[in-house]
C-alpha positions, 0 to 999 in steps of 0.5 A: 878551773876547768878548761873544756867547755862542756856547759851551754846557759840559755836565757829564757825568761824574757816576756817576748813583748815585741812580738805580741799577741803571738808571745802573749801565751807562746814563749818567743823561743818557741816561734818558729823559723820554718818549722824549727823553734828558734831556740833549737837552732841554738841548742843544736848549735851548743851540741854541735860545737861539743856541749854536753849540757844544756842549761835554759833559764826559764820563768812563769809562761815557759814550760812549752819550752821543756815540754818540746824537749820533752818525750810526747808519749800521746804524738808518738803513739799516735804517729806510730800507729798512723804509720807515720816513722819519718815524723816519728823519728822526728819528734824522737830525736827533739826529745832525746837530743841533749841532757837538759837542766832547767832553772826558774828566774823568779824576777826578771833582773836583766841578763846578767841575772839569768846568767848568775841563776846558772852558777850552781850548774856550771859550776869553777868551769868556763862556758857559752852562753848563747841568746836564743833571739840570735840564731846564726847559720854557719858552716861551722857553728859560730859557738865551736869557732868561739870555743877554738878562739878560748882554746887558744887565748884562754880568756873570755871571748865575746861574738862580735860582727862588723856593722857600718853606719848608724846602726852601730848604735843599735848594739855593744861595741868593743873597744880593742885591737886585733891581734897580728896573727889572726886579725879575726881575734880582737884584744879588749881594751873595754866596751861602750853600750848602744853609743851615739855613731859618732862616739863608737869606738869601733865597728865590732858589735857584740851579739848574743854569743858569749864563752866566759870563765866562772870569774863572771859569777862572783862579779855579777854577785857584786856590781851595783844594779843599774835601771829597774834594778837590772843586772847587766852581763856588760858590767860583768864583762867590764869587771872581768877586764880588770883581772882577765883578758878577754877578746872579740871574736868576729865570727864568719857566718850569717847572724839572724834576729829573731827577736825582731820581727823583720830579722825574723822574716828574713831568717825564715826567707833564708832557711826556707831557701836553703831546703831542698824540699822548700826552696825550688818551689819558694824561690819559685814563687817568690819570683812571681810576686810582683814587688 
């Protein structure tokens, strides 16, 4: 096996449903947080903590997701000849920003499906796998820290973030313990899906960031779908526990959901804020409002 991450798998296939009617003809990873779509922010992040390419899992009703990576050749004549460069650059730098493979997810067979639509791509080498929905600000990329930690541990490492209180039950959770030299690295023992608060083995939730080695693939050939015929990348994860080590890493930074509608507020509040060009007058206006 191959040690360097080089390889980062998107999945996109999902319908989108809680954010209808906008997701209806749009992909929700094409919705916007200011001006940015959401899966951008992961794509940059993959790029930004070494990943030379970029594999997206898309279906039917996606292609605006290849058409934004795409070179606009209409845009850019008509920008250019406005005289438009700064904008120009711009839509040039989308387009030629990473070495893009797409695959088509005929059905959709959960998220362990979509990650084993990219085995033929990845390949006996180990890789990210990041979730567009969560879009994580970080002064260094969440996935690049992620990277370090299987530089180090060689084994599959899984985000993961504190969560108090009920809300717990909202996510996986991770059963393990953290190592004594960096108690940010947390030793699986095992994993529990959405439990009652009370039943959590943990405070550690896992979210959608993942570096798995390749073992993933011929587990999720294997294990036993579970509702409506889903395959789930948990039950993978669980099978890779039996041969390899793999750990929690509880990343610094801010994590957003942009898969739900108030977590997407609030990254779009968040980054908006953090613009030289928005946020004065944002910040501004928000202190007006009388709330």
């Amino acid at each position: 096996m191959k040690t360097k991450v080089r390889k980062a798998v998107f999945p996109a296939a999902g319908f989108g449903t809680r954010f209808l009617p906008a997701t209806k003809a749009i992909p929700k990873e094409m919705l916007a947080v200011v001006d940015k779509p959401i899966i951008q922010y992961g794509v940059e992040e993959a790029l930004a903590a070494g990943c030379e390419e970029i594999i997206i899992i898309t279906a039917r009703g996606k292609s605006a997701i290849e058409d934004h990576f795409d070179i606009s050749y209409e845009l850019e004549a008509s920008l250019e000849k406005r005289g438009k460069t700064e904008l120009l650059e711009l839509s040039r730098k989308v387009s030629n920003m990473a070495n893009l493979s797409y695959v088509r997810q005929k059905e959709a067979k959960g998220l362990g499906h979509a990650v084993l639509m990219a085995k033929d791509l990845v390949g006996d080498e180990p890789f990210a796998v990041i979730l567009p929905d969560d879009v994580i600000d970080a002064t260094t990329p969440c996935v690049k820290q992620m990277i370090d930690v299987f530089d180090e541990v060689q084994g599959s490492v899984l985000a993961t973030m504190v969560v108090e209180g009920p809300g717990i039950s909202a996510y996986g959770v991770l059963d393990g313990s953290p190592l004594s030299n960096n108690p940010r690295i947390i030793e699986a023992r095992g994993m529990v899906e959405k439990p009652k608060f009370e039943d959590a083995p943990s405070k550690n939730a896992i979210i959608g960031r993942y570096i798995l080695t390749p073992k993933i693939f011929e587990l999720l050939e294997n294990i036993t779908p579970g509702a409506g015929g889903e395959l789930q990348l948990t039950d993978g994860i669980k099978g890779l526990l039996k041969t390899e080590r793999v750990y929690g890493y509880n990343f610094e930074g801010i994590r957003h959901d942009a898969g739900d509608k108030f977590g997407m507020l609030k990254a779009t509040v968040d980054f908006a804020l953090k613009r030289d060009d928005l946020g004065p007058p944002f910040r501004e206006y928000l202190k007006s409002l009388s709330l």
